[in-house]
Structure formats: structure tokens, C-alpha cells
C-alpha positions as CSV (number, residue, x, y, z in Angstrom):
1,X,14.1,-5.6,-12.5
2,X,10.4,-5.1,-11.5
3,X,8.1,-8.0,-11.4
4,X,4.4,-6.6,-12.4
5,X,0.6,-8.3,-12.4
6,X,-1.2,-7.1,-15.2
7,X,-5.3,-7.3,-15.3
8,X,-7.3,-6.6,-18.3
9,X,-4.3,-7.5,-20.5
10,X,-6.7,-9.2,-22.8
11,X,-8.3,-5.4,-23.3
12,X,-7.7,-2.0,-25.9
13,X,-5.7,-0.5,-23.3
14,X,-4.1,-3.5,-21.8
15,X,-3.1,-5.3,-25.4
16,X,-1.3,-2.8,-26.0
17,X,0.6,-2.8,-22.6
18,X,0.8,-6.6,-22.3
19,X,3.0,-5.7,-25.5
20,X,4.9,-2.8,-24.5
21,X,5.9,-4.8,-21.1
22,X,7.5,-7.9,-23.1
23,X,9.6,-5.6,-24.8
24,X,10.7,-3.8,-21.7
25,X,14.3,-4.8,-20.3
26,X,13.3,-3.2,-17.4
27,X,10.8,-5.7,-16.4
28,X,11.8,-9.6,-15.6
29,X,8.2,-11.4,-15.4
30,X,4.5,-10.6,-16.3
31,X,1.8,-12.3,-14.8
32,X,-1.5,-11.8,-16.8
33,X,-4.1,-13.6,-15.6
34,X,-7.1,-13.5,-17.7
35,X,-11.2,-15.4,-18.3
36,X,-9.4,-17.0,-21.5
37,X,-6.5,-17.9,-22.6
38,X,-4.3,-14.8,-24.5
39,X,-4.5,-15.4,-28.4
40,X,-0.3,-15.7,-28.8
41,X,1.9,-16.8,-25.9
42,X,4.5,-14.4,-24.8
43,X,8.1,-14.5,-23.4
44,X,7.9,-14.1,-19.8
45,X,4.2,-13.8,-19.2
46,X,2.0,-16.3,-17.3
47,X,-1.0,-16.2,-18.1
48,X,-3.5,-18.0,-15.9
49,X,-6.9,-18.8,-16.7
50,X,-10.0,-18.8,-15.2
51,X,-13.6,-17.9,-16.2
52,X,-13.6,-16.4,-12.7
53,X,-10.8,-14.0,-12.3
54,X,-11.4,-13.0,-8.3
55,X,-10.3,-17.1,-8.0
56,X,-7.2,-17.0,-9.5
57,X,-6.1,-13.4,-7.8
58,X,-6.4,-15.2,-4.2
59,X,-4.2,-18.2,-5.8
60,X,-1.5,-16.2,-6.7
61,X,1.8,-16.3,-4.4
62,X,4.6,-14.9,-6.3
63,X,6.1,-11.9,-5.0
64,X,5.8,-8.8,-7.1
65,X,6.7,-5.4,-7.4
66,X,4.2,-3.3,-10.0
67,X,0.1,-3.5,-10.3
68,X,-1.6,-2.3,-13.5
69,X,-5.5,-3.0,-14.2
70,X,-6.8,-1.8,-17.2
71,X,-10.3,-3.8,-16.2
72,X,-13.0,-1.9,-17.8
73,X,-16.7,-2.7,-19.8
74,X,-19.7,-0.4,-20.3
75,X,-23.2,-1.2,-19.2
76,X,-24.3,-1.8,-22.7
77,X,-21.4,-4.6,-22.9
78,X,-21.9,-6.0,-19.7
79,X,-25.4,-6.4,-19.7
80,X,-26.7,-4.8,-15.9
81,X,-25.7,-2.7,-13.2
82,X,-24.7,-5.9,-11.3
83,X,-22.2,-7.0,-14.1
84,X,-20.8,-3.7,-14.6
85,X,-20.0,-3.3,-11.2
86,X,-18.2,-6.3,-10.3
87,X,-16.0,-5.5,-13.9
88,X,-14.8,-2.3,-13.3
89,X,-15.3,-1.8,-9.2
90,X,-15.0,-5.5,-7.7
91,X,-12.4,-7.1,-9.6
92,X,-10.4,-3.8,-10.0
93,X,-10.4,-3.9,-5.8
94,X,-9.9,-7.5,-6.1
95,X,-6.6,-7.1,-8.5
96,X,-5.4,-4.2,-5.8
97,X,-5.8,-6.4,-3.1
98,X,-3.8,-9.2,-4.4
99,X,-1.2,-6.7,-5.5
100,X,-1.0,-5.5,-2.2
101,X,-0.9,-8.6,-0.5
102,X,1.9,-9.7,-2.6
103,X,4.3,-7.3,-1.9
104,X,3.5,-4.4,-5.2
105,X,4.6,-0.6,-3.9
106,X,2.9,0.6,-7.1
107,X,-0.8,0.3,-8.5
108,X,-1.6,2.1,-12.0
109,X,-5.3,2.1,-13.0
110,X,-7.1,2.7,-16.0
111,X,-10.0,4.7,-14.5
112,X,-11.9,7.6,-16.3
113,X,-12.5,11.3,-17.3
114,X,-15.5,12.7,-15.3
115,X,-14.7,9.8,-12.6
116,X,-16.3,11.0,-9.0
117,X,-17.9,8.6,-6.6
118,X,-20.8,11.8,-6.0
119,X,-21.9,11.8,-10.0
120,X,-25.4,11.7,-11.0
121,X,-24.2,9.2,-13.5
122,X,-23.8,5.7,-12.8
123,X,-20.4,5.0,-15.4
124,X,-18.8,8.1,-13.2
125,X,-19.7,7.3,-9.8
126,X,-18.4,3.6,-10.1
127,X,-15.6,5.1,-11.1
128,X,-15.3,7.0,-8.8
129,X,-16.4,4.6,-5.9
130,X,-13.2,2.3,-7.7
131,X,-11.0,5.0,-6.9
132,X,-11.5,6.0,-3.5
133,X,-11.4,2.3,-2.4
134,X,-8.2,1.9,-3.4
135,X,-7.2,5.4,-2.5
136,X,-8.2,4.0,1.1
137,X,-5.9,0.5,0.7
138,X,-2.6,2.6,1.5
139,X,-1.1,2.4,-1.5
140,X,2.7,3.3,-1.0
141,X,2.4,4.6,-4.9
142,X,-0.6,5.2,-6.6
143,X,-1.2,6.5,-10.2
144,X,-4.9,6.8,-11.6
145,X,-5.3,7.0,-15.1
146,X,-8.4,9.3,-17.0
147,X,-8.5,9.2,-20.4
148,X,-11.3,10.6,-22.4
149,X,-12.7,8.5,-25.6
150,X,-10.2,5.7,-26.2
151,X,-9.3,5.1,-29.8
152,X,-8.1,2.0,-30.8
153,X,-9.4,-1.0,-32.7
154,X,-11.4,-3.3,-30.9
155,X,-12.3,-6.8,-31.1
156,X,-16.2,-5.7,-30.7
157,X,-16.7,-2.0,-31.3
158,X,-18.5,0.4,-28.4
159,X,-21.7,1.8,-29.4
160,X,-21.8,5.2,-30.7
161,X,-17.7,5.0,-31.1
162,X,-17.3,5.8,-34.3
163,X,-19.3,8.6,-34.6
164,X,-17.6,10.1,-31.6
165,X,-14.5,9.6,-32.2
166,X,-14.0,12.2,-34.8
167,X,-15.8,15.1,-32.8
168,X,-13.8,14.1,-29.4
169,X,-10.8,14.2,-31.6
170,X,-11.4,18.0,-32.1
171,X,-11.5,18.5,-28.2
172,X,-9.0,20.5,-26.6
173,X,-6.8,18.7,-23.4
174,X,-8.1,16.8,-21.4
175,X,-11.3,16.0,-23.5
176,X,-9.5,15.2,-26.7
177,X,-9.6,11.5,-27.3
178,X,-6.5,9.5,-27.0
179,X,-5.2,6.8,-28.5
180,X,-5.2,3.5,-26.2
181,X,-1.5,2.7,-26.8
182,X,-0.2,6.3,-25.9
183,X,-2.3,5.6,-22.8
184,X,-0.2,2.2,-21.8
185,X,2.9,4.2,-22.7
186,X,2.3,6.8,-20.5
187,X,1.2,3.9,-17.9
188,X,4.6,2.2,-18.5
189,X,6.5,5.6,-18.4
190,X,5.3,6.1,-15.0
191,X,5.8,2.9,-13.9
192,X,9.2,3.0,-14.1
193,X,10.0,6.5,-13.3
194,X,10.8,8.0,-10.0
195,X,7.7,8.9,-7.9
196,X,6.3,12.3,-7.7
197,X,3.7,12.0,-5.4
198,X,1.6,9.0,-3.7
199,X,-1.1,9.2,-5.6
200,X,-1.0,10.7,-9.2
201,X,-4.6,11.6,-11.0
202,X,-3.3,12.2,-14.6
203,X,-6.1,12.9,-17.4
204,X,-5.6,12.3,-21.3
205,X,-3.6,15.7,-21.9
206,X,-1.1,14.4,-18.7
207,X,-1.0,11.3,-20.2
208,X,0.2,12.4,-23.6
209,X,3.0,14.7,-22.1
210,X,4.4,11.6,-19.9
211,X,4.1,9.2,-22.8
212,X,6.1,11.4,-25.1
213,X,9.0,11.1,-22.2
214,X,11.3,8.3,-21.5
215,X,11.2,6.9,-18.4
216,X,14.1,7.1,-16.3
């Protein structure tokens, strides 16, 4: 029975594996900490609330066993580079940290396609800064998630979305959009499979083959 921390649970991607994780026998205890309160309380999810999420990451003590962060905004949405940055680079290191410190052998992130701490673009190169911190941590396990376009509905839809969506739909592999709950199946899948490798980069067309699998 693996006991798993879960950040971003209030998100497209992590909605829909808050969800999945309730339903899996697999897994005895969830805790989702989160800015606000989630809408509909869950069997075996804790769900402590703080408008400043790095606060209650350092007060958590019990012991655990999986990490998944599925933290993620745009620049548009978060309103500056600062804001960006400490969404999807310091509180992603910050959820890692805890995770480690708390016994997890296992971290799954929701990163992205075109992630790479070198790009010319900011989006990618936070990303890719994201990744090789934790890459650096020592994971025992590592898996990195890179979808392409999410699809999914949203409580506030992403600019430029819906026009998209249809053309990235058309894509072949890796650059075909995905749908954000095959995405947390696929993070669940791997989860609770045996490892392959430390550290597992898997993009959307990866993703889709290991969600349509059932994890051993």
C-alpha cells in the first residue's frame, strides 16, 4: 500500500489524478495540500490549506512513499516572470524536497514538451531548469512527464486553447495533444509499476502507450 503526496491536485492534470488515486486499492492515504480548500472532500485525502503552499510542505511529517506535482501556470496566468517561476520551478523543488525528506523513493512530474534549461524561451527553460534540479536531488526513482497541448476542461480557459487544440490534435507523436486524464493515468500507471530506469523522460506519445497498460 503506497502512501503518496500530491501537488497541484486542485489542477487539469492533477483533478483528474486526485480522482484516479481515491479509486486506487493500491494506494492507502493521499495527502493534497493545496492554496484552497478542494471543492468535495475525498475518502482518504488530507487536504491542507494554506495560501502559501512552501509553509505547509515544511509542516508535513507523515512518512510517505510516492511524490506527484502536477504544479503548473503560464506567464499570461501568473502575471510575471517572478510569479511564474516560483509556480512551476520553486514550489515544484519545494514539493520534491519535502517528498524526499519524508521518506518518497519515487517523484512523477508534470513538466513539458520542448522542456530544456538552454532554450531561448523562457516557458522551456524553466522547465528545463525544474528538471535538472530535481534530476540533481538523487532521486532513487524519477519519472518526468512531457505532454504537448493538454486538453481538458478548465475552470478558466488558456489563451489561444481552443484554437489550438484542434490543429495539435492533427500532430503526429509526441506533438499530438493529449488529453489531461490519459496523462494522470499514465502518471498512475507508472507509479505503481516496476521501475525501468531511475529517471524516465516520457513525452505525450509514451504517455499514451503506458496509459493504455495496466499497471502491475
Amino acid at each position: 500500500m503506497s502512501r503518496v503526496l500530491i501537488t497541484g491536485a486542485s489542477g487539469l492534470v492533477g483533478g483528474h489524478l486526485l480522482r484516479m488515486l481515491v479509486d486506487e486499492p493500491r494506494v492507502s492515504s493521499i495527502i493534497a495540500p493545496t492554496r484552497r480548500p478542494l471543492r468535495v472532500p475525498m475518502h482518504k485525502v488530507e487536504n491542507p490549506c494554506d495560501p502559501q503552499l512552501s509553509d505547509v510542505l515544511t509542516q508535513l511529517s507523515a512518512p510517505l512513499d510516492i511524490v506527484f506535482c502536477c504544479l503548473g501556470t503560464t506567464r499570461r496566468e501568473a502575471g510575471s516572470k517572478e510569479a511564474f517561476i516560483l509556480a512551476d520551478y520553486t514550489l515544484v523543488v519545494d514539493t520534491s524536497l519535502a517528498g524526499l525528506r519524508l521518506g518518497a523513493k519515487h517523484m512523477l512530474v508534470v513538466s513539458a514538451l520542448g522542456a530544456n534549461p538552454n532554450s531561448p524561451f523562457f516557458y522551456n527553460r524553466v522547465k528545463g531548469e525544474m528538471e535538472t534540479a530535481l534530476k540533481a536531488q538523487g532521486w532513487p526513482r524519477l519519472t518526468l512527464a512531457r505532454p504537448s497541448l493538454l486538453i481538458g476542461d478548465r475552470e478558466k480557459r488558456r489563451a489561444g486553447e481552443s484554437f489550438m487544440a484542434p490543429l495539435f490534435r492533427l500532430l503526429p507523436g509526441k506533438w499530438k495533444a493529449i488529453e489531461a486524464q490519459t496523462v494522470a493515468q499514465a502518471l498512475i500507471n507508472a507509479a505503481l509499476s516496476p521501475a525501468k530506469e531511475d529517471v524516465a523522460v516520457l513525452d505525450s506519445a509514451q504517455l499514451r502507450e503506458i496509459a493504455a497498460q495496466t499497471a502491475r
